[in-house]
C-alpha positions in Angstrom: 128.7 99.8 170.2 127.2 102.3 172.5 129.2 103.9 175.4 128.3 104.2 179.2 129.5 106.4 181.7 131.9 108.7 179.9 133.9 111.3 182.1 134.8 114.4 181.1 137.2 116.3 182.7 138.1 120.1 180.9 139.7 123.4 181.7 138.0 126.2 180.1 140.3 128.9 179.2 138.2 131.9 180.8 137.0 131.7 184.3 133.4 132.1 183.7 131.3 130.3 185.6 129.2 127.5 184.6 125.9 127.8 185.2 124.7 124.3 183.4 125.8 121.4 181.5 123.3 119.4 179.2 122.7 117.7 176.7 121.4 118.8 173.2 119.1 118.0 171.4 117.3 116.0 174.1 118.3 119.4 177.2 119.0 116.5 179.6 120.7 117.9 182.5 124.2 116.8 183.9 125.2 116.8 187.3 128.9 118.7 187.2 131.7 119.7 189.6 134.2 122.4 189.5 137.5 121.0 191.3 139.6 123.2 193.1 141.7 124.5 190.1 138.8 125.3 187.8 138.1 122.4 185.9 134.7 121.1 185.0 133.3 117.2 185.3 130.4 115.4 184.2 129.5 112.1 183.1 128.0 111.4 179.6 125.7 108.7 180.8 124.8 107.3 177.3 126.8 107.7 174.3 126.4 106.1 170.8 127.2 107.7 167.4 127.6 110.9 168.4 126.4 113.5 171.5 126.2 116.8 172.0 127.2 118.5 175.6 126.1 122.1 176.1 128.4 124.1 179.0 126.2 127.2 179.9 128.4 130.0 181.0 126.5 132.5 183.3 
């Protein structure tokens, strides 16, 4: 049973920036926001089995 709209809400623990977020294999990109406090979101549009999100750091 596939999965829509998964959000994803994380902390890294450095403050690099992020420069991307995608997906891999397929390098679709994600929209993302950093909140006040640092943490990253995006929404996994489509998920079934298993996916792979890529954070670029700059």
């Amino acid at each position: 049973m596939p999965l829509r709209d998964v959000s994803v809400s994380l902390r890294l623990p450095s403050p690099a920036p992020v420069q991307r977020v995608y997906l891999a294999p397929s390098m679709t990109e994600l929209p993302f926001t950093v909140g006040q406090d640092g943490e990253i979101g995006y929404t996994v549009p489509y998920l079934e089995n298993h996916q792979m999100v890529v954070l670029e750091l700059v």
